[in-house]
C-alpha positions in Angstrom: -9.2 4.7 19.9 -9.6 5.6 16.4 -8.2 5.5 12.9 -8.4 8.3 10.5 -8.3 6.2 7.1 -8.1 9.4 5.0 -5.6 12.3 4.8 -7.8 14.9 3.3 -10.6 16.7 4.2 -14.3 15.2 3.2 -16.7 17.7 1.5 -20.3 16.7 0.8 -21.5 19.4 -2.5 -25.1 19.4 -3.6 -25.2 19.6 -7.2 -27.8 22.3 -8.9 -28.8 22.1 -12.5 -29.5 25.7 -13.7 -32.6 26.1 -15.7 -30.9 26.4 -19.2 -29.4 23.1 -18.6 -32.7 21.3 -17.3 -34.0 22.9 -20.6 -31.1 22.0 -22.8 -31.0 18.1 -21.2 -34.7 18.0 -22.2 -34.3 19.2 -25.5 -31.8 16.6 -25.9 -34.1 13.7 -24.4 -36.8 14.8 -27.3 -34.0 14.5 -29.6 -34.0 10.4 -29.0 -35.8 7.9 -30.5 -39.6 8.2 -30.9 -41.1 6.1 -27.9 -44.5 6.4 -26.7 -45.0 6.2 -23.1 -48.1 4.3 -23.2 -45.6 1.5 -25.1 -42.9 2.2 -22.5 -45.2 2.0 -19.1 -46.3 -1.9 -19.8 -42.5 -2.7 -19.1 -42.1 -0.5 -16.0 -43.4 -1.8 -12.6 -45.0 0.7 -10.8 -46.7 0.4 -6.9 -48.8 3.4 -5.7 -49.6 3.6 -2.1 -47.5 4.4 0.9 -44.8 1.8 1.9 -45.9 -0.7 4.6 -43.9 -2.0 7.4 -42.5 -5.8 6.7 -44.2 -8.6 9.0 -42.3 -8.8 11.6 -40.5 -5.5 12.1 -39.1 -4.7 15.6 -39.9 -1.6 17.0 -37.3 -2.2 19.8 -33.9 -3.5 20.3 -33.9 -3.3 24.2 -34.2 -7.3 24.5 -31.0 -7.8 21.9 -29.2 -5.0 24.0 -30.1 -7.0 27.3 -28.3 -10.2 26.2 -25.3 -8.0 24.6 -24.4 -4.9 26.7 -23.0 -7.1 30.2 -20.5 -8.4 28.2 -18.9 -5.3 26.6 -16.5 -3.5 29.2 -14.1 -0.2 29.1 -10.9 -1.0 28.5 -8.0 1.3 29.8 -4.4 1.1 28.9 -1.0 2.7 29.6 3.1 2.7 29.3 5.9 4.7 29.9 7.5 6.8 26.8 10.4 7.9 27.3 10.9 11.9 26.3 14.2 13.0 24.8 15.8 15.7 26.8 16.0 18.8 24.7 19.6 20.3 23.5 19.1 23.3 25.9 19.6 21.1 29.1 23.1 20.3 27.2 24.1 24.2 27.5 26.2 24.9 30.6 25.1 28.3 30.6 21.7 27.3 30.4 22.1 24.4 33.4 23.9 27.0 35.5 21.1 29.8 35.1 18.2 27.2 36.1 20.1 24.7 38.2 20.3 22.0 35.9 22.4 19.3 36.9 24.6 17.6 34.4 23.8 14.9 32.6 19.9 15.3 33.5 17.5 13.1 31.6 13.7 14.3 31.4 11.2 11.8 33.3 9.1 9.4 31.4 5.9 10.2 30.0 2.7 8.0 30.7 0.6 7.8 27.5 -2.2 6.4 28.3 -5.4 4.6 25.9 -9.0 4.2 26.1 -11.1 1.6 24.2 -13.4 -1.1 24.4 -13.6 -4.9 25.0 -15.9 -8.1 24.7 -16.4 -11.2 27.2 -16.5 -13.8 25.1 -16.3 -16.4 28.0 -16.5 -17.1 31.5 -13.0 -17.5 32.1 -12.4 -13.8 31.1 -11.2 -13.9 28.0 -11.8 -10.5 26.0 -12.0 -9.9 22.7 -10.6 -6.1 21.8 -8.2 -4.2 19.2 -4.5 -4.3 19.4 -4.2 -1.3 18.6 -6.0 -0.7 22.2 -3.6 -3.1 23.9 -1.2 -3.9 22.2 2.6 -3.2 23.1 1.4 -1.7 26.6 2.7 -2.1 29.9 -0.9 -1.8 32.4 -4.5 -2.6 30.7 -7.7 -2.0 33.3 -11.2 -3.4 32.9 -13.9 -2.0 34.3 -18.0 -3.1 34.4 -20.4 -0.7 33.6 -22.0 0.4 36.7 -19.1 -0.6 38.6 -16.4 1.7 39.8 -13.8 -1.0 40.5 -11.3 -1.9 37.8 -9.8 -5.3 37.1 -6.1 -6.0 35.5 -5.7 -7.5 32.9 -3.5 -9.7 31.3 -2.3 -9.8 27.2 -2.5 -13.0 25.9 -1.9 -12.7 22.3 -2.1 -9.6 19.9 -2.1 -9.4 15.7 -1.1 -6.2 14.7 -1.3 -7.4 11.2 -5.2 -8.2 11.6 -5.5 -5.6 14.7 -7.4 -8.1 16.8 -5.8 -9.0 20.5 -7.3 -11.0 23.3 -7.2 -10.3 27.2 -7.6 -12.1 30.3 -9.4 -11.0 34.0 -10.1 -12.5 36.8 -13.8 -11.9 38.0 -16.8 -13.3 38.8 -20.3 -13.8 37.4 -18.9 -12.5 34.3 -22.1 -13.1 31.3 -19.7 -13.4 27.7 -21.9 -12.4 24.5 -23.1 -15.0 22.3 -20.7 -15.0 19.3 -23.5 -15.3 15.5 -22.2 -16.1 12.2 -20.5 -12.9 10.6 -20.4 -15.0 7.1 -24.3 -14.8 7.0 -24.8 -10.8 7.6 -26.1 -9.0 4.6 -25.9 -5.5 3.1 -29.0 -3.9 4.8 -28.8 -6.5 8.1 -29.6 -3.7 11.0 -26.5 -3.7 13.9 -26.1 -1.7 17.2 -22.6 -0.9 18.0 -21.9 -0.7 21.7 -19.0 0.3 23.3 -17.3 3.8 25.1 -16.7 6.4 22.9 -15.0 9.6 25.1 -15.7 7.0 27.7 -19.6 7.6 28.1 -19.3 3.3 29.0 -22.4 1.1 27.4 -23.3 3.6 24.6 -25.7 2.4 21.7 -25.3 3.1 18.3 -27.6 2.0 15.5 -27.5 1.7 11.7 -27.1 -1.2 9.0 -24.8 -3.2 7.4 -23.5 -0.6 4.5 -21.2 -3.1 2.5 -18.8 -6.4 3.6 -15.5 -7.4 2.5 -13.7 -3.7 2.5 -10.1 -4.2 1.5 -6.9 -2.1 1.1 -8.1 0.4 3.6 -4.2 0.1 5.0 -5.8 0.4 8.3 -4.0 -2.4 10.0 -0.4 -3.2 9.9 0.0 -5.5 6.9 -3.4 -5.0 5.1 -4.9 -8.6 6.4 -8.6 -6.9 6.0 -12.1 -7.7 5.7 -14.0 -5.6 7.5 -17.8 -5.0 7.8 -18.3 -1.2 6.7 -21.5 -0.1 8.7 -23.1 3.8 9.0 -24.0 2.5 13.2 -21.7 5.9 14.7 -18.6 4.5 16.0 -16.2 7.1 18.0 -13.3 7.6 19.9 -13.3 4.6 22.6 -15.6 2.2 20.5 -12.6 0.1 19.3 -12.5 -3.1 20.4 -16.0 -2.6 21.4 -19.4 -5.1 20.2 -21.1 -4.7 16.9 -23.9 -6.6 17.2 -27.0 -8.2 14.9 -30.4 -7.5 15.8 -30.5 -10.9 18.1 -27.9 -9.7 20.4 -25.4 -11.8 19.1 -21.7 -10.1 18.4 -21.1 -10.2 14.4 -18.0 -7.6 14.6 -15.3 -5.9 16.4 -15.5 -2.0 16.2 -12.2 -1.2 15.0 -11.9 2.0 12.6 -13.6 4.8 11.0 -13.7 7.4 8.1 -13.6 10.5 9.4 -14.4 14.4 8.6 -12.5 17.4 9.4 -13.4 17.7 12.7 -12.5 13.8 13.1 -15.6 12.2 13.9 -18.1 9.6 12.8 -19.8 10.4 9.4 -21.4 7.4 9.3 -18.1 5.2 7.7 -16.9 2.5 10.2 -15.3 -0.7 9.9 -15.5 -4.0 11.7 -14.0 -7.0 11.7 -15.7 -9.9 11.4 -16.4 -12.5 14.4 -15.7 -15.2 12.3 -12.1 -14.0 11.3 -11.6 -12.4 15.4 -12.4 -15.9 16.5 -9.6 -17.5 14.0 -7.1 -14.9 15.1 -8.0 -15.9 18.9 -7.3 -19.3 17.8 -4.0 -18.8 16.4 -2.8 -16.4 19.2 -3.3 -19.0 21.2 -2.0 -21.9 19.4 0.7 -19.9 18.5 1.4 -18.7 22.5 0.1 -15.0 21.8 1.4 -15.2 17.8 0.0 -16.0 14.6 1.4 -18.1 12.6 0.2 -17.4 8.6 0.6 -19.8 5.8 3.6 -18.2 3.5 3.4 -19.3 -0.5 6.5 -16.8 -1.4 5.2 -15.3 -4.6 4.3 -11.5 -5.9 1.0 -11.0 -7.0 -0.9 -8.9 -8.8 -5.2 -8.1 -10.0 -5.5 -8.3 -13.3 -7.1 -5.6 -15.8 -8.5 -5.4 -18.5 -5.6 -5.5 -20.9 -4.0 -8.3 -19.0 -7.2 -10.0 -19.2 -7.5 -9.8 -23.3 -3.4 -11.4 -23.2 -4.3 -13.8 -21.4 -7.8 -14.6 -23.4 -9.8 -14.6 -19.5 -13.0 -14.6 -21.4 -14.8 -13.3 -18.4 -12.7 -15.0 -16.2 -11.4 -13.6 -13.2 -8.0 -14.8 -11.6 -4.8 -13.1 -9.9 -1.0 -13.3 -11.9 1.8 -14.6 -10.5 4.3 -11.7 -11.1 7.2 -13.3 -8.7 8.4 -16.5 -7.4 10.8 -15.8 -4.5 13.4 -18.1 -5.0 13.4 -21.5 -2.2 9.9 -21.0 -1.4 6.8 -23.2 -1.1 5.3 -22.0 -4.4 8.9 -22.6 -6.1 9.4 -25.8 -4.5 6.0 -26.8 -6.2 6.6 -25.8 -9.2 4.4 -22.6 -9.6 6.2 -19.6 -12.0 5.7 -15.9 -12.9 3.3 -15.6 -15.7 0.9 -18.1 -14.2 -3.0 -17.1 -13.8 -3.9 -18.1 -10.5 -8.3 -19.0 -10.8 -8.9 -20.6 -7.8 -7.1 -21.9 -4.9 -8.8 -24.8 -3.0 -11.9 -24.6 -5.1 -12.3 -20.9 -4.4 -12.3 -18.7 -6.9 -9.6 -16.1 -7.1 -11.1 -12.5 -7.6 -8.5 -10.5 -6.2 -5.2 -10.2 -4.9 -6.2 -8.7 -2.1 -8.9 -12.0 -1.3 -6.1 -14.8 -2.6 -3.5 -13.3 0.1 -6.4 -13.3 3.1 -7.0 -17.3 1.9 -3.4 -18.6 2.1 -2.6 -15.7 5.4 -5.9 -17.7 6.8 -4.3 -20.8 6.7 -2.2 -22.5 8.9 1.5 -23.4 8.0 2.3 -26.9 6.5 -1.6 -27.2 5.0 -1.3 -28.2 1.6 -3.4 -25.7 -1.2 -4.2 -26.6 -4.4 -4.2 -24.0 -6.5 -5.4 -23.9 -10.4 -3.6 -21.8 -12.5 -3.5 -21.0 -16.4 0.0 -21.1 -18.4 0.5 -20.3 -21.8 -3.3 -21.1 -22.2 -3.3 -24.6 -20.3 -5.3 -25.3 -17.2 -3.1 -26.7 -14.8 -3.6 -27.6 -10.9 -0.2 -27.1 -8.5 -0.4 -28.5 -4.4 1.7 -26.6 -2.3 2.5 -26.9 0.9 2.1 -23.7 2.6 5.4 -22.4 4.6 5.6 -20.1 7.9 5.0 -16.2 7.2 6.3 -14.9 10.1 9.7 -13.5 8.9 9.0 -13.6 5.2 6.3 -11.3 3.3 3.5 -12.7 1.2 2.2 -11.2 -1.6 1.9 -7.2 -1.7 1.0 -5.1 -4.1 2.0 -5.0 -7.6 1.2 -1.1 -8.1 3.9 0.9 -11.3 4.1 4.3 -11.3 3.2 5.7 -14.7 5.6 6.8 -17.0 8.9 8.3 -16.1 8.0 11.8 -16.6 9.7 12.3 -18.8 9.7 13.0 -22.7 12.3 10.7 -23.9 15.0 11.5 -26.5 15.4 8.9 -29.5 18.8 8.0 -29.5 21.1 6.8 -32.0 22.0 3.2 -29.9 19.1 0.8 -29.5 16.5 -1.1 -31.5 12.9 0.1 -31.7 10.7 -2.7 -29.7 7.1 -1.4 -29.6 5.5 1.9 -30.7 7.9 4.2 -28.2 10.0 1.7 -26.6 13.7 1.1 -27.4 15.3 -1.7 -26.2 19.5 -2.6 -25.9 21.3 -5.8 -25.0 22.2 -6.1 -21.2 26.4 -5.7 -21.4 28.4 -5.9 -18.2 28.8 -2.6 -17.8 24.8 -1.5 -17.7 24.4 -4.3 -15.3 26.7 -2.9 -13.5 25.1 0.4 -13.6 21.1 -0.9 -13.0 22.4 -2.6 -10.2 21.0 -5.7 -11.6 21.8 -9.1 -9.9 24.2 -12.1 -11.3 21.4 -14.7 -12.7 19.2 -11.9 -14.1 18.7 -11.9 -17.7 17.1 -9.6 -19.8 16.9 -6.4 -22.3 17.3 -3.0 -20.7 14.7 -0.4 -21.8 16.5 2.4 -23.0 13.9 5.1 -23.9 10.1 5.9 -23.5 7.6 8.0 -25.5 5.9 9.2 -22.5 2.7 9.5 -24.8 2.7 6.2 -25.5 0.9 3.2 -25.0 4.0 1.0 -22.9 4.4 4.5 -21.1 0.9 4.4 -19.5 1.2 0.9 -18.8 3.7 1.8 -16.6 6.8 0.8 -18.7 9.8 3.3 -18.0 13.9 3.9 -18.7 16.2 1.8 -16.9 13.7 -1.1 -16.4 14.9 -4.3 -17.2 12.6 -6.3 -19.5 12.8 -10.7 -18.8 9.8 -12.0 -20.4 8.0 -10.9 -23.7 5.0 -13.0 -24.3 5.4 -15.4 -21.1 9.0 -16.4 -23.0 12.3 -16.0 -21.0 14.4 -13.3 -23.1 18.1 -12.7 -23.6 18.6 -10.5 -26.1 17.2 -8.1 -28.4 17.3 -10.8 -30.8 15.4 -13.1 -28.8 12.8 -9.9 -28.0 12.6 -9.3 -31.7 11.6 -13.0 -33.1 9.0 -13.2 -30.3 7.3 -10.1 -31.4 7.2 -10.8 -35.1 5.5 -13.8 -34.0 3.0 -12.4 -32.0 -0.7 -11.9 -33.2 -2.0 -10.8 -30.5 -3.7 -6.9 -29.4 -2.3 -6.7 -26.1 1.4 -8.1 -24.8 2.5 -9.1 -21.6 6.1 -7.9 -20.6 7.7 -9.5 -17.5 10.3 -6.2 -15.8 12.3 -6.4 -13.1 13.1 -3.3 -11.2 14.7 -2.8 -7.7 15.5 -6.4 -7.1 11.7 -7.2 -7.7 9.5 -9.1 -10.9 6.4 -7.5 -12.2 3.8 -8.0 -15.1 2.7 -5.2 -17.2 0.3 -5.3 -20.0 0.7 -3.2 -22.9 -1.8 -3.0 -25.9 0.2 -2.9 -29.1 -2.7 -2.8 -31.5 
């Protein structure tokens, strides 16, 4: 099986400088600053020669393939769809012509799937992709080299981190040895094996091309941290071995970046042992579900403007644009504005990382997390609640600008450089649809060339912090910005029964 992570088509161009502009560029460099090469060389390392193998280099992977391929299988799949009867079987005339009796229903289809698996013991348990498996009503093993298939049985399946596990019955079964997919490197050589088209046991090789790929929206809730790798993976690898140069499994096959024609171009995606083993774990902890930790708060990356509000100084961290009300974060006493820096010790990079870390976790742990507010370091323990029906932290993307060019209008008070503000009455809350409880100052016009505009600030939005400071009024909006001496200023909206955090620089 296979996922096609982008929409449009993939065009490699080759660049070609004409010969006026090789001339012009040179003409250009002779322009610079008077350096004399001779000056310049005795900084630059140069080696002449040929490049020499590294001690050690294999010149075969046969013996790492011998201890890996027995253990990865074909997997096949299948259910019954239904198939909506068309509206022509409705027409009397129509059922009359081609004896159609009344009432008649078209037959199920059977849609049928083909993948890949990995023993990973030898009781039978597989390792594979849900999206293989998953939600299907037959899956069939077979051994390579063997005609006779084996049912299987689902014992647990993640759509969220697209890992499931399966269970046969066989014997002499040889399960892979699992390595340690924390310790694989950019440039670590892997063989993917699995059945693409289902030519079973095929061999693939290439390196490790980068780790921790994020917001690919590949699986079903964006719980991601795949292995990217330019090994050819096809149609039938998923759920199928990637492998180190030892033999020993480092990945799951799951996904690629596909081409026009929708095949490999050398972009495929893995997840990682480590993270397939903790999912196995949970699945069956959890009696085929996984339970996530749940902290109940709306979180977004910071950039650069945020950064300079918040005075980072080269420090990275994730803001707290949400609490949801009742949750574990509220119940501890986090709140929107704070700078989340590190969470247990780790230090938070990205959103996307943060929400992997508290998903990873199991229910009732308790998390520290340190977190900046209003300038002061602060460390919060939470103790982490039950995802399962509630949804952890997504995305804090804002569209930019309304589109707009906004009319200046006689009501309102001028905020920021293209931003008028009014008071929130009764009747505009009644017309935002804004909740009982929420406070705040309605934006009431944007220069779509301005500043707040490309931060994302737009009509209609309801403004309830300026400067990390609750606001009320216009009043309220206006004494906190005379008072503020800063470049850049953080607004707090709230749009469509949700909290965000814009940054906007005012100077």
């Amino acid at each position: 099986m296979h996922f096609n992570t982008s929409r449009s088509q993939l065009r490699i161009t080759l660049p070609a400088l004409s010969l006026s502009a090789v001339v012009a560029m040179s003409c250009l460099a002779l322009k610079g600053q008077d350096v004399k090469f001779e000056d310049l060389k005795k900084s630059i390392t140069i080696e002449n020669g040929p490049v020499k193998a590294a001690p050690g280099v294999v010149s075969t992977y046969a013996d790492a393939l011998d201890k890996a391929m027995p253990a990865v299988v074909t997997v096949f799949s299948s259910k019954q769809v239904e198939v909506k009867t068309p509206e022509m079987f409705r027409d009397p005339m129509f059922r009359r012509f081609f004896e159609v009796p009344e009432g008649y229903q078209m037959p199920p289809h059977k849609e049928q799937g083909l993948g890949s698996g990995v023993i990973i013991s030898k009781d039978g348990y597989i390792l594979t992709n849900n999206h293989v498996v998953g939600e299907m009503d037959e899956i069939q093993v077979k051994f390579p080299g063997d005609s006779k298939e084996y049912k299987a049985k689902l014992i647990g399946a993640d759509p969220k981190s697209d890992v499931a596990i399966i269970k046969i019955d066989a014997p002499n079964l040889k399960p892979i040895v699992i390595g340690d997919s924390s310790a694989l490197r950019v440039g670590d050589v892997v063989l993917a094996v699995g059945s693409p088209f289902g030519l079973d046991q095929t061999v693939t090789q290439g390196i490790v091309s980068a780790l921790g790929r994020k917001n690919l929206n590949i699986t079903d809730g964006g719980y991601e941290n795949f292995i990217q790798t330019d090994a050819p993976i096809n149609r039938g690898n998923s759920g199928g071995a990637l492998i180190d140069a030892a033999g020993r499994l480092v990945g799951i096959n799951t996904a690629i970046q596909s081409g026009v024609g929708g095949g490999s171009i050398g972009i495929g995606f893995a997840i990682p042992s480590g993270m397939a083993l903790s999912i196995v774990e949970r699945l069956l902890e959890g009696g085929g579900t996984v339970h996530r930790g749940f902290l109940g708060v709306f979180l977004k990356d910071v950039d650069s403007d945020m950064a300079s509000a918040l005075g980072l100084d080269g420090k990275s961290g994730v803001i707290i644009a949400e609490v949801s009300p009742d949750s574990p974060a509220e119940k501890a006493g986090l709140k929107a504005g704070d700078l989340v820096v590190s969470a247990n010790n780790k230090p938070a990079t990205s959103m996307a990382e943060l929400r992997l870390d508290v998903s990873n976790t199991k229910p009732g742990t308790k998390m520290v997390f340190e977190v900046i507010r209003r300038g002061k370091s602060e460390k919060v323990e939470v103790t982490l609640g039950d995802l399962q029906d509630s949804q952890l932290a997504q995305s804090g993307e804002v569209k930019r600008g309304d589109g707009k060019k906004s009319q200046k209008q006689e009501k309102g008070n001028e905020f920021i450089e293209g931003v008028r503000i009014r008071d929130l009455d009764a009747q505009m809350r009644e017309a935002l649809g804004v909740e009982e409880g929420i406070q705040g100052v309605v934006v009431e016009s944007v220069d779509t060339n301005s500043k707040a505009a490309e931060a994302g600030l737009q009509t209609g939005l309801l403004i309830t912090q300026v400067d990390q400071q609750d606001v009320k009024s216009v009043a309220e909006v206006k004494k906190i910005k005379e008072a503020f001496q800063g470049d850049v200023l953080l607004l707090q909206i709230y749009r469509e029964g949700r909290h965000d955090i814009l940054a906007i620089r005012i100077k």
